[in-house]
N, C-alpha and C positions, 0 to 999 in steps of 0.2 A: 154496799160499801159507802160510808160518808167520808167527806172530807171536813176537815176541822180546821180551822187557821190562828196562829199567833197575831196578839195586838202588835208587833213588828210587823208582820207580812200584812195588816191590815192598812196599818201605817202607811206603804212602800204603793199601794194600790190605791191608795187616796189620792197620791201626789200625781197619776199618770194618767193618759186620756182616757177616755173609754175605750177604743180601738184599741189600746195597748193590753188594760187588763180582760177583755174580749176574748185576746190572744192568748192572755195566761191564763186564763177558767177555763179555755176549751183544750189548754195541754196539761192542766192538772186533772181535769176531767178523763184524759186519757189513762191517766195511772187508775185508773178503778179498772180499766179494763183489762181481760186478762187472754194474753200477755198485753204485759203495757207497750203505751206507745209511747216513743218518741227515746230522747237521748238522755237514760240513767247509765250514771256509776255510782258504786260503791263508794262516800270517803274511808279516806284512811284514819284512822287516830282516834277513832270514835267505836266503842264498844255496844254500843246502842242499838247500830243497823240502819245510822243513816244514809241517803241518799241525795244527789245530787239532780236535778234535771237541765238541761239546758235549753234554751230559747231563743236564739238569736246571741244578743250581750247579757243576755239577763239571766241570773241561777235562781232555782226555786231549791233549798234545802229542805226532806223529809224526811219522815219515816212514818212505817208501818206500824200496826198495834191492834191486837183485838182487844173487843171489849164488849163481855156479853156477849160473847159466840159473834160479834158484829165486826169487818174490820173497819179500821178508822185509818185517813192516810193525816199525819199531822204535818200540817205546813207551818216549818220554823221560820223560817226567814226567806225574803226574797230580797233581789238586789241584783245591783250590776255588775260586773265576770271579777273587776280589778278590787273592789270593795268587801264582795260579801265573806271571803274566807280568811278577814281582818279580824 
């Protein structure tokens, strides 16, 4: 399984310390795993299948996708709880 990231979520991990993004690579790291780990829901309004993770104050917005019999987890957006579903 890979993970992929948006030049936003790339963005959001530029501006934070190492310790911080440490924290978020080793719990997106956990969605490869199966069953995943850690705190997903479903959003609502989105036909897609995307997902939400949680991390303390911080949301990671994904989803799933094969490609090439391969899956891929794509990370849309990261951000803070009160921001990101702006």
């Amino acid at each position: 399984m890979k993970v992929k990231y948006s030049k936003d979520a790339l963005k959001f991990l530029a501006k934070l310390d190492g310790k911080s993004v440490t924290r978020i690579r080793n719990a997106v790291s956990g969605l490869t795993e199966n069953p995943q780990v850690g705190d997903v829901t479903a959003l609502q309004g989105y036909s897609d299948g995307r997902k939400r993770l949680r991390i303390g104050s911080w949301r990671i917005i994904f989803k799933k996708d094969a490609e090439n019999a391969v899956e891929i987890i794509y990370v849309i957006d990261i951000g803070n709880r009160g921001d990101i579903y702006k």
